[in-house]
N, C-alpha and C positions, 0 to 999 in steps of 0.2 A: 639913361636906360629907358627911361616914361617915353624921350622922345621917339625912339626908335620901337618905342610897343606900339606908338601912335599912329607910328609911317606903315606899318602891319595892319594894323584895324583897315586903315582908309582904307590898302591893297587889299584887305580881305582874306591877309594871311594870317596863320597861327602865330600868337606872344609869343608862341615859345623858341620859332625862331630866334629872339632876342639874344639871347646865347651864344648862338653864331655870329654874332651882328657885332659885337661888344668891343670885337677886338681890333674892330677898324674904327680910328681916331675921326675921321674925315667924314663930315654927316652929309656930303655929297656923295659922296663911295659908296655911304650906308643905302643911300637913296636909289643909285645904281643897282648895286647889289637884289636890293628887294624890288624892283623894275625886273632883273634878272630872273630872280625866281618865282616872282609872277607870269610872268612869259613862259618859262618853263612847266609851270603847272597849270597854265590854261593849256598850253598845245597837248601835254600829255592827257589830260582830261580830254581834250578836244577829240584826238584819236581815238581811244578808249570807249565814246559813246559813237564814233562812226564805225568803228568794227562792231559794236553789239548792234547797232540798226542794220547795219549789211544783210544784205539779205541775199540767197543767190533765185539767180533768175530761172523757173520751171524750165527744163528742156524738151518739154513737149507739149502738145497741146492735152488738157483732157478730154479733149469734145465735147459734144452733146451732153447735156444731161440728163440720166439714163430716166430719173423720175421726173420729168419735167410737166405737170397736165399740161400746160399748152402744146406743145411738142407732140405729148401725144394723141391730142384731139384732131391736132393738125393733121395727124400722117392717116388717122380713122379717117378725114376726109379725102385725103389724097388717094386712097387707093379705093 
């Protein structure tokens, strides 16, 4: 059991996995296994934080900005 909380830590998964883990005899499978749900819980993390950065793109411009002093220093010399 100690080895298989071990093989968890290194991956940076939760002991409590362990539980799950227990009932496969073969500490290659185990090794497998928590390969698996490492991979599994990085891509789901992974997606998770690129939907919450997503951002959608403005569909118009705002133009000018309406208070801008330069902007409107400029146009007091333009006309």
């Amino acid at each position: 059991m100690t080895n298989i909380q071990n093989d968890l830590k290194e991956n940076e998964l939760p002991v409590e996995l362990a539980d799950t883990l227990i009932t496969i005899e073969d500490n290659e499978k185990i090794k497998e296994r928590i390969t698996t749900i490492k991979e599994f819980i990085d891509k789901s993390v992974n997606e998770k934080v690129k939907e919450a950065l997503r951002q959608d793109t403005p569909s118009e411009s705002t133009g000018e900005i309406s208070n801008d002093p330069f902007a409107a220093k400029l146009r007091k010399y333009q006309n």
